[in-house]
N, C-alpha and C positions, 0 to 999 in steps of 0.2 A: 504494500500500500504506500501510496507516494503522500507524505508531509506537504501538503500548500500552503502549512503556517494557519492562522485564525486572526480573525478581526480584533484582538486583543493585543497582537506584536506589534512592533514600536515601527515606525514608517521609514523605506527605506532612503537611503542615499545614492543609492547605486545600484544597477539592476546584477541581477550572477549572472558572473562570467559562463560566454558560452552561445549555442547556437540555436535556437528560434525558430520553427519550424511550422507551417501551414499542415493541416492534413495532407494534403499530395505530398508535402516536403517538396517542391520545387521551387519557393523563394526560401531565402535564406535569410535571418536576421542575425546580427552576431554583436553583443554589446561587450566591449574589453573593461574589464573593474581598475582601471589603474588610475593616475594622477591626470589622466589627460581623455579619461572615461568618451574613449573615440569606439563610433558606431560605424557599422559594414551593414549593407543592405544591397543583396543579390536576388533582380530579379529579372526573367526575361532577354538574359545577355547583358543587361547593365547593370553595373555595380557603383555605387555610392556608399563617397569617405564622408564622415564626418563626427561632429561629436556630439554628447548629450550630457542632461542631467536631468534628474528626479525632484520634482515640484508637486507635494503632494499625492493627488493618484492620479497623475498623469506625466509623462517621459518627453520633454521635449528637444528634438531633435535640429542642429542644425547642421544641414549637410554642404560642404564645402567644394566634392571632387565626383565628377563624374567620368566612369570607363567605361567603351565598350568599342566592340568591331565592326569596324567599318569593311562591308565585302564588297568587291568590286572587282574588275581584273586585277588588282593586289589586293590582300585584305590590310588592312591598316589598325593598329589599337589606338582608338583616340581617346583623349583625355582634359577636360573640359570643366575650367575650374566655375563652380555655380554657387550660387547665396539662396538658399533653401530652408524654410522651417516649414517643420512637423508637427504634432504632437501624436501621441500614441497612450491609450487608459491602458491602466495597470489591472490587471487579473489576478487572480490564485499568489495573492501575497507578493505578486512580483515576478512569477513564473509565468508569468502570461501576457500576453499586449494585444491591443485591440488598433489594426493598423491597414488603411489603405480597404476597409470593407471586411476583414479578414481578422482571424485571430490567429496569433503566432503563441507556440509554446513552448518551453526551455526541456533539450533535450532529456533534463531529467525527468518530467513530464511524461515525454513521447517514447522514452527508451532509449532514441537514438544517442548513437554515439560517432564523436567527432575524431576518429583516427586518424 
């Protein structure tokens, strides 16, 4: 049985480290716990850099670096610096985000595992 914590733990600062997953698993959310609490958001062939933090029950994101491929007679990896906010509601104590229509959940969550 997976721990979601209870309405009685103390609010966080930082989301857990680790990987974020839709039901298909085919977007990726990835939020890193460090000094510089930078967020990865893969979906669709593009991927965005950026950072976040925890305001109450909601994750506000702001995303700075977008990648992705460009195909053509060469394919090309472009990379395209943008000024981006989010926000994303907090679920299941912080193992959860409510993001883009969709709800993403922390591989502990889901099972999966990030090797």
């Amino acid at each position: 049985m997976v721990d979601s914590g209870s309405a009685g733990d103390p609010a966080r600062t930082e989301m857990p480290m680790g990987l974020y997953h839709t039901s298909a698993r085919v977007d990726e959310l990835c939020f890193f716990s460090n000094e510089t609490q930078n967020a990865v958001f893969k979906y669709v062939g593009i991927t965005l850099f950026g950072t976040y933090k925890v305001e109450g029950s909601c994750v506000q994101v702001h995303w700075h670096r977008k990648s992705y491929t460009k195909i053509g007679r060469t394919t090309k990896q472009i990379q395209e610096d943008i000024d981006m906010q989010e926000e994303m509601g907090i679920e299941e104590n912080g193992y959860a985000v409510r993001f883009r229509d969709a709800v993403y959940k922390h591989q502990r969550l889901t099972g999966w595992k990030d090797d």
